[in-house]
C-alpha positions in Angstrom: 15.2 6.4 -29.2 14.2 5.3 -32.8 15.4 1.9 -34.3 15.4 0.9 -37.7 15.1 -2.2 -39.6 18.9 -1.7 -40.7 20.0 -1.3 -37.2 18.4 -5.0 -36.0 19.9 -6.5 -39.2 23.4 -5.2 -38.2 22.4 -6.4 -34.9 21.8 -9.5 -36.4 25.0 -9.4 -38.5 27.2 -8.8 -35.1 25.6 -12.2 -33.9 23.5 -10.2 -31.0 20.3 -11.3 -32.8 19.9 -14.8 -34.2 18.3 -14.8 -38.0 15.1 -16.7 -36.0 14.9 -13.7 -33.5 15.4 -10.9 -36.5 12.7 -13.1 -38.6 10.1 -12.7 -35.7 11.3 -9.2 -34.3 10.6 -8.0 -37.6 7.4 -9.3 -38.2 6.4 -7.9 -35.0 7.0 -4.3 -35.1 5.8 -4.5 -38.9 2.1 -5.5 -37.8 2.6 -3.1 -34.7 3.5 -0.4 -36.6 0.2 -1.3 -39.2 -1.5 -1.5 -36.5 -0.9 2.2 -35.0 0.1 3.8 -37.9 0.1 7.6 -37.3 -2.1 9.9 -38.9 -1.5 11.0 -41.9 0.9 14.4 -42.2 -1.0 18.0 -42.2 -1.5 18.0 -45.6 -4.0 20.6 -47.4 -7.5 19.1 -46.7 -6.7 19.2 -43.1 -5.6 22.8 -43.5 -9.5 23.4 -45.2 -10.9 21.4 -42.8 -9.8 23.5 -39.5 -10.2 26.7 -41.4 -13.8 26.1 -42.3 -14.6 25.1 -38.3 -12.5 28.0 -37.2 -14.4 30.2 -39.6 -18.2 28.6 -38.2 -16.8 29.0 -34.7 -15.9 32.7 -35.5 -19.0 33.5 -37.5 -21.0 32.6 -34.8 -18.9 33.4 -32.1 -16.1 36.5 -32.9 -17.8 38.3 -35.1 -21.8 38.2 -33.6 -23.1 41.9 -33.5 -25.7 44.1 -31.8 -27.8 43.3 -34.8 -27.1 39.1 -34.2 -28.2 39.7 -30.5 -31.2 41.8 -31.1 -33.2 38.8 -32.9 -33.3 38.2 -29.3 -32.3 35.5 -26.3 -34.5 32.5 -26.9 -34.4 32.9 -30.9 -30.4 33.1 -30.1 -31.1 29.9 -27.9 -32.8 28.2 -30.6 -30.1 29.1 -33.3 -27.1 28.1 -31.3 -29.2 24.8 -30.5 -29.8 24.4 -33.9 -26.8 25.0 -35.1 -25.2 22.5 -32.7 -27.9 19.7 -33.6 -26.9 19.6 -37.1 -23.0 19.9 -36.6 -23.3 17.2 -34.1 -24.8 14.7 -36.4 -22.9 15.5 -39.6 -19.6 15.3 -37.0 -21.0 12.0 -36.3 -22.2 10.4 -39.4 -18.5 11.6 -40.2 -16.9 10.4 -37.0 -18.6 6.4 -37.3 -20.0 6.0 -40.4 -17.4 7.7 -43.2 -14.2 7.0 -40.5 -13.0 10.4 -41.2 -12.0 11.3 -37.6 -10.8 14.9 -38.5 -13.4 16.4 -40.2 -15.9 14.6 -37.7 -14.5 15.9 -34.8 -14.2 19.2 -36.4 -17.8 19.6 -36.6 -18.3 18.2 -33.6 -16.2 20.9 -31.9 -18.4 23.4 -34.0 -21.3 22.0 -32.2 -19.4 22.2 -28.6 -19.0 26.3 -29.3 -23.0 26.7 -29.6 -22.5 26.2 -25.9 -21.7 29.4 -24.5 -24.1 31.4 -27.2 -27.0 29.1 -26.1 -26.4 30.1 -22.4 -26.3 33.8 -23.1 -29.3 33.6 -25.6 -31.5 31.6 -22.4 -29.6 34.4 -19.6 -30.7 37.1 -22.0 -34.3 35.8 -22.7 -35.1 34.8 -18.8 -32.5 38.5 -17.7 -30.3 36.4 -15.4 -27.3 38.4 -15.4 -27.2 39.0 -11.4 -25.4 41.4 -9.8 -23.1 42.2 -13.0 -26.0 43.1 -15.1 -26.2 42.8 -19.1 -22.3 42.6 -20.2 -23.2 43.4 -23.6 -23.3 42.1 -27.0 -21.6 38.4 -27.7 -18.8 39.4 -29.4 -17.8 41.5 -26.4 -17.2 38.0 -24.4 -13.5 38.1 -26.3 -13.2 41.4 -25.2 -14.1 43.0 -21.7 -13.4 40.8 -18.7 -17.1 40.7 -16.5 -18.4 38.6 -14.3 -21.8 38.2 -16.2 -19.7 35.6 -18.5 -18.8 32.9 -16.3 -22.2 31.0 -17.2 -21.4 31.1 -21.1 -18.0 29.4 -19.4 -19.2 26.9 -17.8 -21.2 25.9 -20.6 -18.2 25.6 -22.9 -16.7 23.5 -20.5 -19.4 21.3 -19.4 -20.1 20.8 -23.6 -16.2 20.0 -24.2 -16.2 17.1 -21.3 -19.7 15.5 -23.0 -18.3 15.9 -26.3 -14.8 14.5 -25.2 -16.6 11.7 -23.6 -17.9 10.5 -26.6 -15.6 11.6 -29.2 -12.1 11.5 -28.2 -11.0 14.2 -30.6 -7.9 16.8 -28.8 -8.8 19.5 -30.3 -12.0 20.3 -28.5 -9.9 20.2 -25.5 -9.1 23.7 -26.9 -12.2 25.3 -26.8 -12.3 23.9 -22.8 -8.6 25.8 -22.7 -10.1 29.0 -24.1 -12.7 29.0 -21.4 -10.8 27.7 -18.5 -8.7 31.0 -19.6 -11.2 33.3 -19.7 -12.9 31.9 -16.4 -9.3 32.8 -14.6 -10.4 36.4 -15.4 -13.9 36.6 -15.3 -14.3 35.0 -12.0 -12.2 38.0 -10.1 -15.4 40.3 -10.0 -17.2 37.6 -8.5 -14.5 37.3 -5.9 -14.1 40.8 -5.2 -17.7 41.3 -5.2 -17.1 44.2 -7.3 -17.9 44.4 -11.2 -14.3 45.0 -12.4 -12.1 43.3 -9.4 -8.9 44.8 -9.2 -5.1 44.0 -11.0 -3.8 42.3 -7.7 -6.7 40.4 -6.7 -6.7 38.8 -10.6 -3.2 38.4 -10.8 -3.2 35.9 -7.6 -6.6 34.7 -9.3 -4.6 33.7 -12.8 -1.5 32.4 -10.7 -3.3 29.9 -8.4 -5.8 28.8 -11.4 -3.3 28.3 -14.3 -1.1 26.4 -11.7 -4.9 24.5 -11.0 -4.7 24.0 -14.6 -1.7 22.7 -15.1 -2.3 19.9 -12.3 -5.1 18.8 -14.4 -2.7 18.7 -17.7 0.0 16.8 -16.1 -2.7 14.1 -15.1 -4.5 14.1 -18.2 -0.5 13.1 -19.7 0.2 10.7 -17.8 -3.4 8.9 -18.3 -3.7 9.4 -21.8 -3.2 6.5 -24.3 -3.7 7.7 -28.1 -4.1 11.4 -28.9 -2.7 14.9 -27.4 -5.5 16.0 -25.1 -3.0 17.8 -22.6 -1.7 20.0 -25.1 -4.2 23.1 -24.8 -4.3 22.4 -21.2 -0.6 23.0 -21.1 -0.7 25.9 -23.5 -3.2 27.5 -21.7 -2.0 26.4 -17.8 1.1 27.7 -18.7 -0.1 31.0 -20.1 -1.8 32.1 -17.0 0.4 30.9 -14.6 3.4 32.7 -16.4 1.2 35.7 -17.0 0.3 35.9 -13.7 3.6 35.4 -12.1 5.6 38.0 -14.9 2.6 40.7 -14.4 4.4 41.0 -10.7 5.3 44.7 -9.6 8.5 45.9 -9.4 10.1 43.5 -7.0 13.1 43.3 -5.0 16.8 41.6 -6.4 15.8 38.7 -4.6 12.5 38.3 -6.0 13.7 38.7 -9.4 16.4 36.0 -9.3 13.5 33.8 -7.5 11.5 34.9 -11.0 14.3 33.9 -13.2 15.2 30.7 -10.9 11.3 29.0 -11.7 11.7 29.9 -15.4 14.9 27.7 -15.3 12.8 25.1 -13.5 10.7 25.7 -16.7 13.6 24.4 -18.8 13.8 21.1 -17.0 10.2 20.7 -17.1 10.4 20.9 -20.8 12.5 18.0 -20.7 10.8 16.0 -17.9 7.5 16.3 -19.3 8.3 16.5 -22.8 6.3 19.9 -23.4 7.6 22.3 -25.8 5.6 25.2 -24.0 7.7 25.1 -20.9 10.6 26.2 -22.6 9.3 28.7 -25.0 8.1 30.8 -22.0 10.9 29.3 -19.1 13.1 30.9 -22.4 11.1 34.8 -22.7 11.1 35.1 -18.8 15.0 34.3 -18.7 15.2 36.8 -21.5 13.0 39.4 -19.3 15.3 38.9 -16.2 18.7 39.1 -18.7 16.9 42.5 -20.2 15.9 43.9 -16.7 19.4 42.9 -15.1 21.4 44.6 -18.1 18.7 48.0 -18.1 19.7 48.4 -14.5 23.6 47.8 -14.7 24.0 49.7 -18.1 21.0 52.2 -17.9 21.6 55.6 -19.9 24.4 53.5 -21.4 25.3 53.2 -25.4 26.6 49.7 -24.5 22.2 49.0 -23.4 21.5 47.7 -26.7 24.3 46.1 -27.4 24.0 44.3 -24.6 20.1 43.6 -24.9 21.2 42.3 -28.5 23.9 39.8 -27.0 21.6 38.1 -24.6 19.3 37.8 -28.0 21.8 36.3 -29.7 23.1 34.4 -26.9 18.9 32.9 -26.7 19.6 31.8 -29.7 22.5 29.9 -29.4 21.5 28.1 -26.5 18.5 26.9 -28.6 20.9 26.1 -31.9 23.5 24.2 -28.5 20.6 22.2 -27.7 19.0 21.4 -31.3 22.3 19.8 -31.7 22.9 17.7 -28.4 19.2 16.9 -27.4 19.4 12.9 -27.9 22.2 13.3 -25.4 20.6 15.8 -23.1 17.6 13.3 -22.8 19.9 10.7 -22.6 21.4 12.2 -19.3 18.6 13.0 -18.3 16.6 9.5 -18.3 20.2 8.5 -16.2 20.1 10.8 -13.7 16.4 11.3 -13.2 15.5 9.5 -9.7 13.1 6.1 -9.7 10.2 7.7 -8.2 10.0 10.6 -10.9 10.9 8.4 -13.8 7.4 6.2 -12.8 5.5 9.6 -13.0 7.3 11.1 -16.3 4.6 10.5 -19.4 5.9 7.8 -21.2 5.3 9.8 -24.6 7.7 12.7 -23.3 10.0 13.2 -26.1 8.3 16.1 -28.0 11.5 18.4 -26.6 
């Protein structure tokens, strides 16, 4: 809860705080506050600044052809190294010398997504692709799940913790997100032993991994000191967990309401943790359940869409009931929650 200079002078003014204590109480949280000012607001140069590193990272990345790849693997190598040698030290004069953390760590993420395209330039050149052969072009890595990718992965991964190391900038916990995504999927065929795995097998895969995931988020929070780094982790934990869990077969009433029950645990772990993501997707799988539930009761009905478009608007109003009363809802919360889980809550959980 958020106190204002006004509220410790009415304090004062009530005779709870003596005119010494306000005097010195001020002072404190004035030079605090200087002292950990916020960042300044998304304002237009950060909007340049992350669209020109998005557009490097998809120039180089996305959007790489047949005709990028056929200059071949160790002049790709060379490129990407390139490429990351000069992003890396502009991020850093940036980063040390100019104090402009942003646009430093910007460029410095630029130089973390050389990564993967250096690994599949030296697996190209030296034809270490194993079992799964050539998997194509680069830009097909954002396309077709193979197991041939997981060394580009690993390589994104291994760059992100180096560069996070050094340069404590969240976002290039992102590109580590992105991988740690994409290694849920591409590590099925390895598993399987086959080149495409199969639906089942890579639905348990994403389950038990984003869950992995999400283990490593929730201890990144409660560690962290200064900056979001859990925030992709979440996003990203959350994603294939979820997917994995909604991709489910048909399943039985019971196993539906078991469904609908964790995306309600969802709910409270947007409160408990603070994380927004929780309850945007605890929120769609309720919605699925609702959807499914009225299909069955009211199938070949006029009254379906009605229906469907009540439990929309009903969504809604739960969001607009709890917009309103969330102070108090993380009020009661804070009461009721027990010790133990109140020492392991992040103390910066009030994004919900």
């Amino acid at each position: 809860m958020a106190y204002s200079i006004d509220d410790l002078k009415a304090a004062a003014a009530a005779g709870i705080l003596s005119t010494d204590d306000l005097a010195r109480l001020t002072a404190f949280l004035t030079n605090r506050h200087s002292a950990t000012a916020p960042a300044r607001s998304f304002d237009v140069a950060h909007l340049l600044w992350y669209a020109g590193a998005l557009i490097v990272m998809s120039a180089m990345g996305l959007f790489s052809t047949l005709a990028f790849s056929q200059i071949g693997g160790w002049a790709l190598a060379v490129t990407a190294a390139v490429y990351a040698v000069l992003f890396l030290l502009a991020g850093h004069y940036l980063w040390h010398t100019s104090r402009l953390r942003t646009p430093g760590g910007l460029l410095i993420a630029v130089a973390v997504t050389m990564a993967p395209l250096a690994a599949y330039g030296i697996q190209d050149a030296l034809h270490l692709w194993g079992t799964f052969g050539k998997p194509g072009t680069t830009h097909d890595f954002y396309v077709w799940v193979k197991g041939s990718w997981i060394f580009m992965e690993l390589a994104a991964i291994a760059a992100s913790i180096v560069a996070l190391w050094f340069y404590r900038f969240p976002f290039i916990v992102l590109i580590a997100g992105i991988a740690l995504w994409f290694l849920s999927m591409d590590i099925v065929p390895w598993i399987t032993g086959r080149r495409y795995g199969n639906w089942e097998t890579a639905r348990q895969v994403s389950i038990v991994f984003g869950l992995g995931v999400l283990i490593v988020a929730f201890a990144v929070n409660i560690r962290q000191r200064s900056g979001d780094f859990a925030f992709w982790l979440y996003l990203f934990g959350v994603l294939t967990f979820w997917g994995g869990v909604t991709a489910a077969a048909e399943g039985t009433a019971v196993q539906k309401a078991l469904y609908c029950a964790m995306n309600v645990s969802f709910l409270f772990l947007a409160v408990y943790l603070g994380r927004r993501v929780f309850a945007v997707f605890g929120t769609i799988g309720i919605a699925i359940y609702l959807g499914d539930l009225a299909e069955k009761m009211f199938r070949n009905s006029l009254l379906f869409p009605f229906v469907l478009s009540l439990i929309g608007i009903g969504v809604i109003a739960a969001g607009l009931w709890y917009y309103r009363r969330q102070a108090a809802i993380s009020a009661w919360f804070d009461g009721t929650l027990p010790k133990p889980l109140q020492r392991l809550r992040p103390t910066d959980a009030t994004r919900v």
